[in-house]
C-alpha positions in Angstrom: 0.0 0.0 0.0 2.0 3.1 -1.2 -0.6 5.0 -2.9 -2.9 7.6 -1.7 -5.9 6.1 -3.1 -4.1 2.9 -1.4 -4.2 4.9 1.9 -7.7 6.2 1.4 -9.0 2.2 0.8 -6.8 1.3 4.3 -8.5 3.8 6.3 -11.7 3.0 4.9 -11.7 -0.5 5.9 -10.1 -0.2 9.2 -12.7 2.4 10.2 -15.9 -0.2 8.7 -13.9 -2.9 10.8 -13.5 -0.8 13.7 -17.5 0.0 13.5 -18.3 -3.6 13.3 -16.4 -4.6 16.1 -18.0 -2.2 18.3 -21.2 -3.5 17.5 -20.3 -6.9 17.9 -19.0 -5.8 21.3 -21.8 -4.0 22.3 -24.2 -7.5 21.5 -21.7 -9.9 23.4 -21.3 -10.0 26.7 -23.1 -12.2 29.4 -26.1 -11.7 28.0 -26.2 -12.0 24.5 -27.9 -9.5 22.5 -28.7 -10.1 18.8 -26.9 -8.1 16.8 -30.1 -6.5 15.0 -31.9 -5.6 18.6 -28.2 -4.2 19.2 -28.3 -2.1 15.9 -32.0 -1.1 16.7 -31.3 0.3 20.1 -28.5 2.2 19.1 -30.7 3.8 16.6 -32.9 4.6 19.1 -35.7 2.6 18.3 -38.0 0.8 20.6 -37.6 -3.6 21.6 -39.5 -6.2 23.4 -36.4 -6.2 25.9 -36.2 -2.6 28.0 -33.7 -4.5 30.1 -31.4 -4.6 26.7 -31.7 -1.1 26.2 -30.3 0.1 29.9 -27.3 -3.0 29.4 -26.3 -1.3 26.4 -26.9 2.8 27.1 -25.4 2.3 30.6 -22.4 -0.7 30.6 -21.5 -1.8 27.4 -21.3 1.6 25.0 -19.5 3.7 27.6 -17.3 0.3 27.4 -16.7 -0.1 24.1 -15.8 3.7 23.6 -13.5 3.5 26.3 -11.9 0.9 24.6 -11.7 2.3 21.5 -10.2 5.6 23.1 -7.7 3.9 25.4 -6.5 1.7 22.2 -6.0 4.5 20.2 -4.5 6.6 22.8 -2.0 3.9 23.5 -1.0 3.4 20.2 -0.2 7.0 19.5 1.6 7.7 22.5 3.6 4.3 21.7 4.5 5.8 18.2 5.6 9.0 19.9 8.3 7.6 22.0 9.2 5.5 19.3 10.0 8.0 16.7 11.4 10.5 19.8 13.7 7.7 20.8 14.4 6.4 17.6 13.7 2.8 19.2 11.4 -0.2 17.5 11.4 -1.5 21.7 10.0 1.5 23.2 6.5 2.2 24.4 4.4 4.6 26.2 5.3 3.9 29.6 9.1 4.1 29.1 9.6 7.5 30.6 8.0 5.9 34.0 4.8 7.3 33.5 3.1 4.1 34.2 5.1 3.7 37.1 4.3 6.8 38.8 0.6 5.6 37.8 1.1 2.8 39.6 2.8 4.3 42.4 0.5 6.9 43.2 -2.6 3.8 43.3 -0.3 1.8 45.4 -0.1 4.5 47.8 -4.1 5.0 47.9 -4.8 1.1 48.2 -1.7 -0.3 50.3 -0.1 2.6 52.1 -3.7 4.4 52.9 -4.2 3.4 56.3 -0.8 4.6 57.1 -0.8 7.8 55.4 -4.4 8.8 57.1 -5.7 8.0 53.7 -8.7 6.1 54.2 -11.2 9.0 54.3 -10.7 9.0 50.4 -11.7 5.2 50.0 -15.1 6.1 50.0 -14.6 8.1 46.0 -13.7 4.3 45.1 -12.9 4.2 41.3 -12.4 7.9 41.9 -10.0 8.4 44.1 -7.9 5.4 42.5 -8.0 7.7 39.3 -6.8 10.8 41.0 -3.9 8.9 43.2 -2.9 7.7 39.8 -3.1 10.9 38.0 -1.2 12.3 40.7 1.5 9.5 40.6 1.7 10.2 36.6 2.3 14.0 36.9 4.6 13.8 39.1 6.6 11.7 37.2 6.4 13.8 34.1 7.3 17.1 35.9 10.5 15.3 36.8 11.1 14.1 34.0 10.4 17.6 31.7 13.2 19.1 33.9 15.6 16.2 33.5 14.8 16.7 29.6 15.8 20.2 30.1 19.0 19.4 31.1 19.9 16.5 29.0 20.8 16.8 25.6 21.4 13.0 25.1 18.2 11.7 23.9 19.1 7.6 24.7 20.2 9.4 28.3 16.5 10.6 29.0 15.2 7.1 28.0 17.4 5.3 31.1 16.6 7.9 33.2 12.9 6.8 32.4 13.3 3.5 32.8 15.2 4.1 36.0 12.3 6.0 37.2 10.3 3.2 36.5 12.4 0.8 38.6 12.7 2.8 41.8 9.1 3.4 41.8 8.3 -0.6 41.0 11.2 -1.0 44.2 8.5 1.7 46.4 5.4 -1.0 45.3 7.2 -3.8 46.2 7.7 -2.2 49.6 4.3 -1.1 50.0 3.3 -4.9 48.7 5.0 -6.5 51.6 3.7 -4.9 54.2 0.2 -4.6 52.9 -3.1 -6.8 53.9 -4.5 -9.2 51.7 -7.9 -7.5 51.2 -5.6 -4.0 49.8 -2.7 -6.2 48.2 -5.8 -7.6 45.9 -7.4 -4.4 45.3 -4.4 -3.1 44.1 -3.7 -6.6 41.7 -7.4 -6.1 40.5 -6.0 -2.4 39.1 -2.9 -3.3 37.9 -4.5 -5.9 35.3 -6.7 -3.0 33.6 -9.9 -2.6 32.8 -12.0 -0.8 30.4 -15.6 -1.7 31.9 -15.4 0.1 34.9 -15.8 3.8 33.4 -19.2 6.0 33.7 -20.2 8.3 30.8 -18.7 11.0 33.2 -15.1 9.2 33.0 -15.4 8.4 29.5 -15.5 12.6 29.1 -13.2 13.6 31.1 -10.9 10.2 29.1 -12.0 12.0 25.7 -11.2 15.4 26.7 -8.1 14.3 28.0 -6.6 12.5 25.0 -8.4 15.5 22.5 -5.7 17.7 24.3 -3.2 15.1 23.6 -3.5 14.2 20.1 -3.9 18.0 19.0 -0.8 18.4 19.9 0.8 15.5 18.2 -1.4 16.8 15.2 1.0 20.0 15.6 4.4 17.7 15.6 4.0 15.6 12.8 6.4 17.3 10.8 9.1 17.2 13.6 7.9 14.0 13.8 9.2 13.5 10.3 12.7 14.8 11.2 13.1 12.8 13.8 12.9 10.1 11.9 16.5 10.8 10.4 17.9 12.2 13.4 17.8 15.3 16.1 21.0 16.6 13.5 18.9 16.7 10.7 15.6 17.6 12.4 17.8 20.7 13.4 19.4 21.3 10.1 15.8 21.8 8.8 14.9 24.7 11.1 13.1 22.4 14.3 13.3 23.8 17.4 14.2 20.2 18.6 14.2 21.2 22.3 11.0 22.9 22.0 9.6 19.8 20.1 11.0 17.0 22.3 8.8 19.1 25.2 5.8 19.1 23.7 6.1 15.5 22.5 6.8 14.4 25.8 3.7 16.8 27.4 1.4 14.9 24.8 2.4 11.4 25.8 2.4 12.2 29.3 -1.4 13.3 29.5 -2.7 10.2 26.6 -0.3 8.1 28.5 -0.8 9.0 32.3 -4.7 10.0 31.9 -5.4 6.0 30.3 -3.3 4.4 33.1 -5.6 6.5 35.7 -8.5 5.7 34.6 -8.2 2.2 33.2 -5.2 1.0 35.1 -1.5 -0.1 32.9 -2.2 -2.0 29.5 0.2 -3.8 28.4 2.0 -4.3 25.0 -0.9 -2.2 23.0 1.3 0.8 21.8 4.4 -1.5 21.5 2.9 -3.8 19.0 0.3 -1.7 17.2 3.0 0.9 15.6 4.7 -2.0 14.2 1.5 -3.4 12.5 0.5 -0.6 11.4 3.7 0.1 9.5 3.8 -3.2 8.1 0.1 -2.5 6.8 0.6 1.0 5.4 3.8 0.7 3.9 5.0 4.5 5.2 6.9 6.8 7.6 4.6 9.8 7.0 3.1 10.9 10.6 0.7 12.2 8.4 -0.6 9.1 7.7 0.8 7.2 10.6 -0.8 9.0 13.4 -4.9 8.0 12.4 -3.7 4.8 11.1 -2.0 3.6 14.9 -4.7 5.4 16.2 -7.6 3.2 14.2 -5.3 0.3 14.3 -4.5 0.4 18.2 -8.9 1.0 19.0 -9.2 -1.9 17.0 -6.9 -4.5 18.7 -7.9 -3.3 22.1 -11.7 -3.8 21.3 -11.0 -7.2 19.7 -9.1 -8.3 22.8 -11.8 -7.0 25.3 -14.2 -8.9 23.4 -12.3 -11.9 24.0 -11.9 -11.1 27.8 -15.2 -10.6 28.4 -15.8 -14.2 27.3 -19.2 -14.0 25.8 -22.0 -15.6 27.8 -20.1 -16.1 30.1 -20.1 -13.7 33.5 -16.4 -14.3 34.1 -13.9 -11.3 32.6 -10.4 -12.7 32.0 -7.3 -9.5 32.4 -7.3 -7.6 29.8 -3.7 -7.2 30.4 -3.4 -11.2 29.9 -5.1 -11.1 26.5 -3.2 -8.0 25.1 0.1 -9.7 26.0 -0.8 -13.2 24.3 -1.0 -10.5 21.2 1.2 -8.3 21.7 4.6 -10.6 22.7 4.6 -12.5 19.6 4.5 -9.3 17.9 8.3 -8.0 19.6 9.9 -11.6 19.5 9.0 -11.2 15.7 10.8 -7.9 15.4 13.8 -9.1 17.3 13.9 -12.3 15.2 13.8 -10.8 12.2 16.6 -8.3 13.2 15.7 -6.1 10.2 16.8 -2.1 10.0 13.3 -0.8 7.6 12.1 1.1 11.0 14.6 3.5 11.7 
């Protein structure tokens, strides 16, 4: 596919596929709705079954959108820090934004009690989201300045990862010397979810990664230049300092508003950059960017489809499922050991 017609024909049938498997979604579940009653409702049309119409409005469309926003989100920010970093292995969590995520729920959930937290355990869902927001910031404020004073690009990736690891160290801590009753809380976060939003969360989600993607929208020629090196980016007139900031504000709000609100998903903007390359033929952000984003929703519906195991009421990880995709997906990079990404 190197054509634009070729281009327009891709995004044309990812988007149809992307709209069938959010109906499909919608209809499966633990109780199984036919797809036509599905189609019907969503049109607004009145069925035999009110019950159907309150399932869908209230559980599984809010959930299916989520999905389809923390996919995409996921995949863009992955393509970001693999462009910025100039690395095939690098993901949307590799500046520790996840981590800090993760830190700031571990702190609600294990270390509560001993911080005087507990008054916020009644907010639930909520108050895990702001701890976790909380964590995420952090994190990226720390690691904006350390940008500021590194030049080294490969230097600011370590210093993410090694972010990462002393706030995974602070978790394990807190772990340890947690109860049972928060230690599982805290697991039942940390394998993601996309069922658990309102409409209200889904909003604040959208508005959240709308902020985000207008500013990659804003890069993708930098993006471009990056692609052949800071050297050349700056050699055609890109304020690369400027641009490595903004790139790294938009992945830290996709990146750290999905891990608040639907806990760390694996593997999604790893793989799906890769696939979508492979699919499109291109290096043009132009293209790239709706393509990973399309791309990215799609995967992470089908997967949730398969987690919820239809008609059935158990819901596997959604974590598990996107790693059974997503790790064949890196050992096939490494085992190919080819140079056509950067």
């Amino acid at each position: 596919m190197t054509k634009p017609s070729s281009y327009k024909l891709g995004f044309i049938g990812l988007t149809l596929l992307l709209l069938l498997c959010m109906l499909i979604s919608i209809s499966l579940g633990s109780v199984s709705i036919p797809l036509g009653d599905t189609f019907s409702i969503l049109l607004g049309q009145p069925t035999t079954e009110k019950g159907w119409e309150y399932i869908i409005w209230n559980y599984r469309l809010p959930k299916t959108i989520a999905a389809v926003l923390i996919g995409g989100g996921l995949a863009v920010s992955g393509l970001l820090m693999q462009t910025l970093f100039r690395n095939p292995l690098a993901g949307p969590f590799v500046l520790g934004i996840s981590s800090g995520a993760s830190l700031g729920a571990a702190l609600l959930l294990l270390g509560g009690t001993s911080l005087g937290l507990t008054q916020l355990f009644w907010l639930n869902d909520v108050a895990i989201a702001i701890a976790a927001s909380l964590g995420s910031f952090l994190v990226l404020l720390i690691v904006i300045v350390v940008a500021n004073s590194v030049k080294d690009t490969m230097a600011l990736l370590i210093i993410g990862l090694m972010f990462g690891s002393i706030t995974s160290a602070v978790v394990s801590i807190l772990s340890y010397f947690s109860k049972a009753e928060q230690l599982q809380r805290f697991i039942f976060w940390s394998y993601g979810s996309v069922g658990n939003l309102s409409w209200q969360k889904v909003g604040v989600l959208a508005l959240l990664l709308l902020v985000g993607l207008t500013i990659c929208l804003f890069c993708i020629k930098s993006l471009n230049a990056f692609l052949l090196g800071e050297q050349y980016a700056q050699s055609m007139g890109i304020p690369v300092k400027k641009t490595k900031f903004f790139i790294i504000i938009a992945t830290g709000i996709v990146a750290g508003a999905i891990t608040a609100f639907a806990g760390p998903i694996a593997f999604i903007g790893l793989a799906v950059p890769h696939l979508t390359r492979q699919w499109f033929k291109t290096m043009d952000h132009k293209i790239l960017l709706p393509a990973v984003f399309l791309y990215g929703a799609l995967l992470l519906l089908i997967c949730d489809t398969i987690a919820q195991l239809p008609t059935s009421a158990t819901v596997l990880p959604i974590n598990a499922i996107t790693s059974i995709v997503g790790a064949p997906v890196v050992i096939w990079l490494l085992v190919r050991k080819r140079k056509m990404l950067f």
